[in-house]
C-alpha positions as CSV (number, residue, x, y, z in Angstrom):
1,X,0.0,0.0,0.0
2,X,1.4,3.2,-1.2
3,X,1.9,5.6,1.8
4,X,0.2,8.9,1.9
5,X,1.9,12.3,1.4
6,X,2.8,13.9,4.5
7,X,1.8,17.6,2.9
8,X,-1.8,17.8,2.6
9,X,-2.9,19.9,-0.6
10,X,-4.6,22.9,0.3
11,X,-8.1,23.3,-1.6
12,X,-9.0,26.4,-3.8
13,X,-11.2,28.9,-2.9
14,X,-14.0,29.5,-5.2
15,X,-12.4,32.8,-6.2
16,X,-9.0,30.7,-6.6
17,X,-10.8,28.2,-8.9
18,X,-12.8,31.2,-10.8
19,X,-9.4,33.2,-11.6
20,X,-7.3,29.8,-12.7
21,X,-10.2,28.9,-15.2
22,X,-9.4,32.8,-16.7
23,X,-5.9,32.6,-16.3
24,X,-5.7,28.6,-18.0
25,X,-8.3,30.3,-20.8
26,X,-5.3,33.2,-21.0
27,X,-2.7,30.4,-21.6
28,X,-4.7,28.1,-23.7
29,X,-5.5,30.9,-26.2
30,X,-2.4,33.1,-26.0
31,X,-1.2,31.4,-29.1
32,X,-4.1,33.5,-30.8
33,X,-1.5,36.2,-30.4
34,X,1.5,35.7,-32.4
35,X,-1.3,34.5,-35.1
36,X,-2.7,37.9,-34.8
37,X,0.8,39.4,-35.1
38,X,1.5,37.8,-38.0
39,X,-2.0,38.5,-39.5
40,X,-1.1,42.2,-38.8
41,X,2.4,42.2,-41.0
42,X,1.1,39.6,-43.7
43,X,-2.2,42.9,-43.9
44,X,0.9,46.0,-43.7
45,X,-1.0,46.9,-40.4
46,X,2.2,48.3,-38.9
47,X,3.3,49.7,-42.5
48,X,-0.3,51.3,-43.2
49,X,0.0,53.3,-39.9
50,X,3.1,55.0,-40.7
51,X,2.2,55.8,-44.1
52,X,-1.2,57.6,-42.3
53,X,1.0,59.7,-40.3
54,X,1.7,57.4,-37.0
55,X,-1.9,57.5,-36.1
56,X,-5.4,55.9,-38.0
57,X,-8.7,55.0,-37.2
58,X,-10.4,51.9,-37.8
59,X,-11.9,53.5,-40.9
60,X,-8.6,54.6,-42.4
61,X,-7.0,51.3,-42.4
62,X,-9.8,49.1,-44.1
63,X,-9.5,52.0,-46.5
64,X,-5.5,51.5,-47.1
65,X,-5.1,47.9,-46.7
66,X,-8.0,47.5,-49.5
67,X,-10.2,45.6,-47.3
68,X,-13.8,44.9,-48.1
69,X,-15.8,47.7,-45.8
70,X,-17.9,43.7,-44.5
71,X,-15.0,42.6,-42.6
72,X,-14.8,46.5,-40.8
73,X,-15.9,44.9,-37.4
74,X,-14.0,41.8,-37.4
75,X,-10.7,44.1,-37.5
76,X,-11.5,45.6,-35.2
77,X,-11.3,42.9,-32.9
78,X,-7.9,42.2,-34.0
79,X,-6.6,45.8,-33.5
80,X,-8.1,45.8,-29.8
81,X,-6.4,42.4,-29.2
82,X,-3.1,43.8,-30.8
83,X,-3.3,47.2,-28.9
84,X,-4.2,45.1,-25.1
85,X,-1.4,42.8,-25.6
86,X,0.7,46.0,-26.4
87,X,1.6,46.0,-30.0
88,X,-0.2,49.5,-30.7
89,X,-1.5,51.6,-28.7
90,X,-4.5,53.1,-29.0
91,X,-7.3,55.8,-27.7
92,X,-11.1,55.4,-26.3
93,X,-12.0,56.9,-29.7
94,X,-10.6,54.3,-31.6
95,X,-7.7,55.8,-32.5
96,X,-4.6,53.2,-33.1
97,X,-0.6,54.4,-33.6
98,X,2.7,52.8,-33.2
99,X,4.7,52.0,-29.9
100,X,8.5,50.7,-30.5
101,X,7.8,47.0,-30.9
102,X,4.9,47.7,-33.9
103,X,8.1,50.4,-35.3
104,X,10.0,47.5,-35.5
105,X,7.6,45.6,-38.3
106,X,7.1,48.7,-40.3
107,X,8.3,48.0,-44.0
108,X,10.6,49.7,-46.1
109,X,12.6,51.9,-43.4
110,X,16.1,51.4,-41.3
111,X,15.8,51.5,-37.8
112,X,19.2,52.7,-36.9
113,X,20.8,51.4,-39.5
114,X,18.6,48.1,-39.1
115,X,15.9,46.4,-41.4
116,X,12.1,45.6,-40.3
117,X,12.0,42.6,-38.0
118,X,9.1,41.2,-40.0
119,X,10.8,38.0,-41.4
120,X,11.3,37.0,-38.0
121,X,8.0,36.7,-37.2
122,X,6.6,35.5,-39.9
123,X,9.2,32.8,-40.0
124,X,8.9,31.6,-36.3
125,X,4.9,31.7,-36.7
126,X,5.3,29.7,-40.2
127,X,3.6,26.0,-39.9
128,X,7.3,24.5,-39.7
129,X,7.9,26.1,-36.4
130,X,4.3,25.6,-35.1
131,X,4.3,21.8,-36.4
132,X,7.5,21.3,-34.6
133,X,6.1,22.9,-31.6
134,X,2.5,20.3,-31.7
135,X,4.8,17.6,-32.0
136,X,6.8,18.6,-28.5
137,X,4.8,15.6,-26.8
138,X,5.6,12.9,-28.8
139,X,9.2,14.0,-29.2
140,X,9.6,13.8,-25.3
141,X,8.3,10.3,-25.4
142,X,11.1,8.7,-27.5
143,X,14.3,7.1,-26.5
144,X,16.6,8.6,-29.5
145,X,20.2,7.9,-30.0
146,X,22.7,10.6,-29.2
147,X,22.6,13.4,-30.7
148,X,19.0,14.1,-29.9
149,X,17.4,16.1,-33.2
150,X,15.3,18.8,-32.5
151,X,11.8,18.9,-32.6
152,X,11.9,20.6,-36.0
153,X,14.1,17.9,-37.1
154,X,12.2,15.0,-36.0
155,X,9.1,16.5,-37.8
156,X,10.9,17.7,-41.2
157,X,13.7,15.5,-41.5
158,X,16.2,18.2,-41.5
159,X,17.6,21.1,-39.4
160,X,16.6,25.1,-39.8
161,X,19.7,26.5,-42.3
162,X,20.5,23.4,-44.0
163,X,20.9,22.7,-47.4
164,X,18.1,20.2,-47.3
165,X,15.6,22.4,-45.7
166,X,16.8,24.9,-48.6
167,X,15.7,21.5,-51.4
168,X,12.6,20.9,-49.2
169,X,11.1,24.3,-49.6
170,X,13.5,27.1,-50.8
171,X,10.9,29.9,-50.4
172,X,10.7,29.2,-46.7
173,X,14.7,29.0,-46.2
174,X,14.7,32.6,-47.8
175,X,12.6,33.7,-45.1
176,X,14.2,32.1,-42.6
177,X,17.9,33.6,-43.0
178,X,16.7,36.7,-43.6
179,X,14.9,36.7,-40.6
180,X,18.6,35.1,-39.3
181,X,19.8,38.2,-40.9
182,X,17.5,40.4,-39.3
183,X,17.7,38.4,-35.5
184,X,21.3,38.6,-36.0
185,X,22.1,42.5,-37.1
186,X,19.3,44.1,-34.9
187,X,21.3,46.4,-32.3
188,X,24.8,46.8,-33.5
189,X,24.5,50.6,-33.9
190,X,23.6,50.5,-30.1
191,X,26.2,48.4,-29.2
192,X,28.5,50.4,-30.9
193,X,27.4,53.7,-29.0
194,X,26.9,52.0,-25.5
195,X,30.0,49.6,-25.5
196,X,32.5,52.3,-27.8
197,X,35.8,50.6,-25.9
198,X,34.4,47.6,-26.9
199,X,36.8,47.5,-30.3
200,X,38.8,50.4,-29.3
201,X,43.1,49.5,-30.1
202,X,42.0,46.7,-32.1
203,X,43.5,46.5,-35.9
204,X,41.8,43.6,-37.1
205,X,38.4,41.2,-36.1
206,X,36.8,38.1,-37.6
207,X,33.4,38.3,-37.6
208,X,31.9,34.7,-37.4
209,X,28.7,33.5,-39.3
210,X,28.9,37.3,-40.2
211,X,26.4,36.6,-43.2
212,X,26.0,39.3,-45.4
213,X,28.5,41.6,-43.7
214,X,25.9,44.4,-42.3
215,X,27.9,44.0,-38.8
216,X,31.3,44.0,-39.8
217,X,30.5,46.9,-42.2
218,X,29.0,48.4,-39.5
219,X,32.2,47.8,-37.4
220,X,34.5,49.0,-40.0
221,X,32.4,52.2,-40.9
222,X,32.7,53.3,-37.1
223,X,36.2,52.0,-36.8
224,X,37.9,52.9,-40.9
225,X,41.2,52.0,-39.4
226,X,39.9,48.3,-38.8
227,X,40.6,44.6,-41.0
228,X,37.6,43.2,-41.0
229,X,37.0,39.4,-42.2
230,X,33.8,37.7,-42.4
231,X,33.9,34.1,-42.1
232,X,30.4,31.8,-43.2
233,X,29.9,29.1,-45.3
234,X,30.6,28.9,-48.8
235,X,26.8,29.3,-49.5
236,X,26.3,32.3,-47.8
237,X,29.4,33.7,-48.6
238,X,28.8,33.7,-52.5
239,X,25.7,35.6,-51.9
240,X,27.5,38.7,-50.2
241,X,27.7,41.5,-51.8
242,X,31.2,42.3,-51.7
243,X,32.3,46.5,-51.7
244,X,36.1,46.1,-50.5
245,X,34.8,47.0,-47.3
246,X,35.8,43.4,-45.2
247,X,37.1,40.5,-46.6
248,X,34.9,37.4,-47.1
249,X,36.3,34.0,-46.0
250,X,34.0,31.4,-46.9
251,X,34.8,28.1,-44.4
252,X,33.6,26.5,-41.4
253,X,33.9,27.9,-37.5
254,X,34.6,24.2,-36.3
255,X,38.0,23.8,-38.3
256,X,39.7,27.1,-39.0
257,X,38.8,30.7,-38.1
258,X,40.9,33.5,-39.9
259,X,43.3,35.1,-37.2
260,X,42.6,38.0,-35.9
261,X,43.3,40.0,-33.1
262,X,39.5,39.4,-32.0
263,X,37.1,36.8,-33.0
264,X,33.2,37.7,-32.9
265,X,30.4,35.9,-32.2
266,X,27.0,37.8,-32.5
267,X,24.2,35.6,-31.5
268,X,26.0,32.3,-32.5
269,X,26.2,30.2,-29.8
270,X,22.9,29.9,-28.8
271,X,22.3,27.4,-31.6
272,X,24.6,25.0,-30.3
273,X,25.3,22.3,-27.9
274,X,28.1,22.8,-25.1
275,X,30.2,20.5,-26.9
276,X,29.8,22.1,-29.5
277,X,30.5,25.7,-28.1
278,X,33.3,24.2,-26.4
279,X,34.9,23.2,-30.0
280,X,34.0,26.2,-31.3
281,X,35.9,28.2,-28.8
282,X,38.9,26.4,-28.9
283,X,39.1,27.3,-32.5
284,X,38.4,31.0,-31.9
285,X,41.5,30.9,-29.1
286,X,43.8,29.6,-31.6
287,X,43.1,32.5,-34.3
288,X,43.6,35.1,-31.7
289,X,46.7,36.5,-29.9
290,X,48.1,36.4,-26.2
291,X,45.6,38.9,-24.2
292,X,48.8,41.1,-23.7
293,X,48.8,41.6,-27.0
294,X,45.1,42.2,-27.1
295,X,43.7,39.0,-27.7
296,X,40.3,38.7,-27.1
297,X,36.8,36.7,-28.2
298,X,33.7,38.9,-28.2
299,X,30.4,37.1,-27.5
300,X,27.0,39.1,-27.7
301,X,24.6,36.4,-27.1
302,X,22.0,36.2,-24.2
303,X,22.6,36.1,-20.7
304,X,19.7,34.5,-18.8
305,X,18.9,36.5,-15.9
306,X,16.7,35.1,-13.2
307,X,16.0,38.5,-11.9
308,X,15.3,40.2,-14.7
309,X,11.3,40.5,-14.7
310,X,9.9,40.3,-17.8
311,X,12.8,40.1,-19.7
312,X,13.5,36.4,-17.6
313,X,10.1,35.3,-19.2
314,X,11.8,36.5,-22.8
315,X,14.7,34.8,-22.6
316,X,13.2,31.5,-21.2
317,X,10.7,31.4,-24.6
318,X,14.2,32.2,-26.7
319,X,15.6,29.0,-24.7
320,X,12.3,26.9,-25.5
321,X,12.5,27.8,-29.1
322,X,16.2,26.6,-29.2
323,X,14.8,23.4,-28.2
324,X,12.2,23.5,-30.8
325,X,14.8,24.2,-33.7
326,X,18.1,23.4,-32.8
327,X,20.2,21.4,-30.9
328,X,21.5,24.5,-28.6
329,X,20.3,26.6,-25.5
330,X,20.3,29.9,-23.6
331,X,22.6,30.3,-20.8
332,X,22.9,32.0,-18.0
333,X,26.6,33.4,-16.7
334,X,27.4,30.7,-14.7
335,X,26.7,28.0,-17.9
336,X,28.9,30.7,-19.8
337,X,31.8,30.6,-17.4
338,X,32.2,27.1,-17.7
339,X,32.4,26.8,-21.5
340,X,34.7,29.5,-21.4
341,X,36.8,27.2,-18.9
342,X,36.0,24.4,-20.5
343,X,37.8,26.6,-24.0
344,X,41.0,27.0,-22.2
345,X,40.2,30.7,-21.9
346,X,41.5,32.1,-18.8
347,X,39.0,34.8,-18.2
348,X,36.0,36.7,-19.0
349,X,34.1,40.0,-18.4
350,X,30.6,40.9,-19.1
351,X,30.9,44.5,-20.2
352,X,27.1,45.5,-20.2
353,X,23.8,44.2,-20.9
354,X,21.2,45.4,-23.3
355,X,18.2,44.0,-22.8
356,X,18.0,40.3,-23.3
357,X,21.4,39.9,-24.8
358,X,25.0,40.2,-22.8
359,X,28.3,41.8,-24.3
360,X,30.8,39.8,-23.0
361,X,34.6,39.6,-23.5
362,X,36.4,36.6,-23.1
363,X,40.2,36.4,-22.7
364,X,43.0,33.5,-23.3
C-alpha cells in the first residue's frame, strides 16, 4: 500500500478556482497572439499606420489595406487584441498608432541602420515552427540515440539552415535567414554607442557567421582603421555583396577561423550544444593572440537572468524555441563561465547588458 503524502494539498477557494479557469483560458489561447501578429504584417498593419501619419482609425486602415468595408468589425477585434497585448497603442475613440515593438515591423525603413523585424515573425509563426512545436509531446516520449534532433528535425527531417531544408522548400529557407539576418544585425548601432571601448586599439576582427557583412561593415564604418573578415559558409558567402569593405572568408567555424586580433560571435552560440560551443571556442582561441597583445573573443549572445522580470520570461521562450529548432540553449553566466573554462580561456568579463542579450569579453 502506497503511503500517503505527509503535505496535505490545500483546496481552492472559489475565487482561486474562478481566476485559474481565466488565467488557464489566457494560456490556452495566448497562441491567438502571435497568429494575430502575423495576420497584422502579412495585412501591412504596422506599415499602413506609418504611411497615415503614425496614427489611424479603424476607418482609415480598411481603406488603405484595400479591405472589403464587410469585414470592418472583425478588424476591429484584431486591432483591440493587438493594442491590449501591447503591439499598438490606442485611444477610447478608436484611434490606433505605433509604440517601439509595432516600429519595429514597419516596411521599407532602417531602424538605426537596421531592417524591419518582419521576417522573423513571420518565420517563427510559419507551420514549420508551429508543427514542430504540436509535436513537442511525442518528441519527449522517445528514447533517441545521441545526438538528440530537434523537434523541428524529428518532424521535417532536417535542421533550420540546412541545405536540405533549402531543397525541401526554398521559399521558406529565404525567409528564414533573412529573418537570421534580421535576429542577427538588430542592435549593432547601439552596441557600438553604448560599449564604444568595446573595439577600441583593435587593428583587425573576424566576424563569425557574419552573413551578409551588415555587422562587420558596420564595425568598419565606425572604426575605418579596422581589417575586417567575415567568415560563413561557402553558401552564404557567395551571396555577399562584396564592396572592398571586409574581406569574405567562406569556411567552417569548427575547423579554422581567420586570425585575428579578436574573433566575434554575434548571437552564434545559442544554436549550439556545449560540446559544440566548447569546440568552437577552442578554435576561436587559436586564431587570436596572447591577451597582452590584445587578444580577445567577443560574445554578444543572451545572458539568462533570473532576476530580470519580464525580460526572464523573454529569454526563457528564446531557450524553448532553441529546443524546438536546434540542438543549442540559452545560458545564463554561470553555464557561460564554464564553456569559457572548458575553452581553455583564462578569463572573462561581461561588459554591459542590453536588454536580453550580454556583451561579454572573453580572454586567453
Amino acid at each position: 500500500m502506497a503511503a500517503k503524502s505527509s503535505q496535505t494539498m490545500t483546496i481552492p477557494t472559489d475565487a482561486e478556482l474562478i481566476q485559474a479557469q481565466a488565467d488557464l483560458w489566457r494560456h490556452s489561447l495566448s497562441y491567438l497572439t502571435p497568429m494575430a501578429l502575423r495576420c497584422a504584417v502579412q495585412l501591412g498593419i504596422p506599415t499602413a499606420i506609418h504611411r497615415l501619419g503614425g496614427t489611424a482609425s479603424l476607418h482609415d486602415l480598411i481603406t488603405a489595406l484595400s479591405l472589403p468595408p464587410s469585414k470592418a468589425q472583425f478588424l476591429g477585434r484584431l486591432l483591440r487584441l493587438l493594442a491590449a497585448s501591447g503591439v499598438l497603442a490606442s485611444t477610447e475613440a478608436g484611434i490606433y498608432s505605433l509604440v517601439p515593438l509595432s516600429y519595429l515591423l514597419v516596411d521599407g525603413i532602417l531602424i538605426d541602420g537596421d531592417a524591419s523585424q518582419t521576417s522573423i515573425v513571420l518565420a517563427v509563426t510559419s507551420r514549420y515552427h508551429t508543427e514542430a512545436a504540436m509535436g513537442l509531446a511525442d518528441w519527449f516520449k522517445k528514447d533517441i540515440a545521441q545526438p538528440v534532433p530537434s523537434p523541428f528535425e524529428e518532424v521535417h527531417g532536417a535542421a533550420p539552415f540546412e541545405e536540405s531544408m533549402a531543397l525541401l522548400d526554398p521559399e521558406h529557407d529565404k525567409l528564414l535567414n533573412e529573418a537570421l539576418a534580421a535576429h542577427d544585425h538588430m542592435g549593432i548601432s547601439t552596441i557600438l554607442r553604448e560599449c564604444h571601448g568595446l573595439f577600441n586599439g583593435l587593428q583587425s576582427l573576424t566576424d563569425c557567421c557574419g552573413g551578409d557583412g551588415t555587422t562587420a561593415r558596420a564595425i568598419v564604418k565606425a572604426f575605418p582603421h579596422m581589417k575586417c573578415n567575415v567568415l560563413d559558409l561557402p553558401r552564404v558567402v557567395d551571396k555577399a555583396p562584396s564592396d572592398g569593405t571586409v574581406n569574405y572568408v567562406a569556411g567552417d567555424m569548427f575547423h579554422s577561423i581567420p586570425p585575428a586580433q579578436a574573433v566575434m560571435l554575434k548571437l552564434v552560440l545559442h544554436f549550439w550544444s556545449d560540446e559544440d560551443c566548447i569546440n568552437i571556442l577552442a578554435q576561436c582561441k587559436k586564431a587570436i593572440p596572447s591577451r597582452e597583445e590584445g587578444g580577445k573573443v567577443i560574445i554578444i549572445d543572451i545572458v539568462v537572468d533570473y532576476s530580470s522580470g519580464p525580460m526572464f520570461q523573454t529569454q526563457l521562450l528564446m531557450d524553448v524555441a532553441m529546443m524546438l529548432h536546434t540542438r543549442g540553449r540559452q545560458r545564463d553566466e554561470n553555464d557561460w563561465s564554464a564553456i569559457f573554462m572548458k575553452a581553455g580561456f583564462s578569463d572573462y568579463k561581461i561588459v554591459k547588458k542590453l536588454g536580453a542579450r550580454g556583451v561579454i569579453e572573453v580572454y586567453p
